[in-house]
C-alpha positions in Angstrom: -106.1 21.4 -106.1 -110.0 20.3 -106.2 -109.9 21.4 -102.4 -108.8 24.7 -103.6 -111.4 25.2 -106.5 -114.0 23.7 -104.1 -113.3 26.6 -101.5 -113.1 29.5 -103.8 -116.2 28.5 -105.5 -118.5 27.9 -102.3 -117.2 31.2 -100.2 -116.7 33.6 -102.4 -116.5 35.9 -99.1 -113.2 34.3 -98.1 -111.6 34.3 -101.5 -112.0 37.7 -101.5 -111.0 38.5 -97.8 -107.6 37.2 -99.3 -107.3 38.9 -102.3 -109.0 42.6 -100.5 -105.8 42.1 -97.6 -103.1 40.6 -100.3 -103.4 43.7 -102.7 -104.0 46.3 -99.9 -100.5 44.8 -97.9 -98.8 45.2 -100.9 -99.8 48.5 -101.6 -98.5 49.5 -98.0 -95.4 47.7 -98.9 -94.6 48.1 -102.7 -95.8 52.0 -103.2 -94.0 54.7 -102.3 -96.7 57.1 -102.6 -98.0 58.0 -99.3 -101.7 58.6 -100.3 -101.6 55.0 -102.2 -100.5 53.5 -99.0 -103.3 55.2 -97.4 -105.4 53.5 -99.9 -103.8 50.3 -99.3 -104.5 50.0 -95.4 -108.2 50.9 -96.3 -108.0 48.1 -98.5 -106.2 45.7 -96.0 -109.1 46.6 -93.3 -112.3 46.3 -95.3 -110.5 42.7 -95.7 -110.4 42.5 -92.5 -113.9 43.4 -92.0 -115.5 41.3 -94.4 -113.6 38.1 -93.0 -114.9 39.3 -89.6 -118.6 39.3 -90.5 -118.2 36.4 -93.0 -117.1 34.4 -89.7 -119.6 35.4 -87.7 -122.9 34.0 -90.4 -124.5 31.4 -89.8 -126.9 29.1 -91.8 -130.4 29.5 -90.3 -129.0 31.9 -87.4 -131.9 34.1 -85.6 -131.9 37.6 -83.8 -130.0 36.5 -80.2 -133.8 37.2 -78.9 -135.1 34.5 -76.9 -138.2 33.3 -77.8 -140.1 29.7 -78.0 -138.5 27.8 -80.7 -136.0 29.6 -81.8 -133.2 28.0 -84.2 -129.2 28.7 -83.8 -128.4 32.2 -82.6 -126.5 34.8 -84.4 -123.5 36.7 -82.0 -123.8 40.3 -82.2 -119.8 40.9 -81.1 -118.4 40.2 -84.2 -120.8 43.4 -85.8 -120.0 45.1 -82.9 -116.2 44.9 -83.4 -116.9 46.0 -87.2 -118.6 48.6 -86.2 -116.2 50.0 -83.8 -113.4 49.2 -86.4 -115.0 51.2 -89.2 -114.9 53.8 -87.1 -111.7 53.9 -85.6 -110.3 53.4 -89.8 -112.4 56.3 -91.2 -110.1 58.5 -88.2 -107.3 56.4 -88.9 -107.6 57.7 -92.8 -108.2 61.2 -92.3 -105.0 61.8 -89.6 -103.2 59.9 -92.1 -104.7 62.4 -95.6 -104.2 65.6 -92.9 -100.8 64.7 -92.4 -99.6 64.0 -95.8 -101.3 67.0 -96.8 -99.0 68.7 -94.3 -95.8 66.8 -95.6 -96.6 67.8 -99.1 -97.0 71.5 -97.8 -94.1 71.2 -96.2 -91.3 69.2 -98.6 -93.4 69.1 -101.5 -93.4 65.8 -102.3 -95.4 62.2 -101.3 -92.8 59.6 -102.5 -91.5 58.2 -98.6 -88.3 57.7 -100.4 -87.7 61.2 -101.1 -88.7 62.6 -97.7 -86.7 60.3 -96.2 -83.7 62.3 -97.9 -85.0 65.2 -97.1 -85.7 64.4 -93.7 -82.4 63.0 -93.2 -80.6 66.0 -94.4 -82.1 68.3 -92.1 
């Protein structure tokens, strides 16, 4: 248990990598609203994010620029990856908000439940 304490209180980063990706999985899962899943893969990937460049930090890193005397460098890929990831989630969200859009248009509803039924009956 003192390990436990001891982790949550020295990287605060990771504690809340867990709890970001815990609460947005189970909005994927638990909600049957489609926007609040939506919401809850955003939530699961700025997790994701954060653990990615919380990883990457180093204590005393420098710029990976070579020069005389130069401590412990600092990898740029795992930025990189962020970078490329923030990207690829911000078109991710907005297929996913233009197509509920057009499900609600076209059913008029947003619980997944429901259009399943409806789905199904057609």
């Amino acid at each position: 248990m003192t390990d436990f304490l001891g982790v949550v209180t020295t990287r605060h980063a990771y504690a809340l990598f867990v709890l970001l990706s815990a609460i947005g999985l189970y909005m994927m899962i638990a909600n049957k609203n489609l926007v609040k899943k939506i919401i809850g893969l955003n939530m699961f990937q700025t997790g994701v994010f954060l653990f990615f460049v919380t990883s990457a930090y180093r204590i005393g890193g420098a710029a990976p620029i070579i020069t005389e005397g130069a401590g412990p460098y600092v990898s740029p890929l795992p930025q990189v990856i962020v970078l490329t990831a923030i990207v690829v989630g911000i078109s991710l969200t907005a297929v996913g908000l233009a197509l509920t859009i057009r499900l609600y248009s076209e059913y008029g509803t947003l619980r997944a439940d429901a259009l399943r039924e409806v789905i199904g009956d057609e």
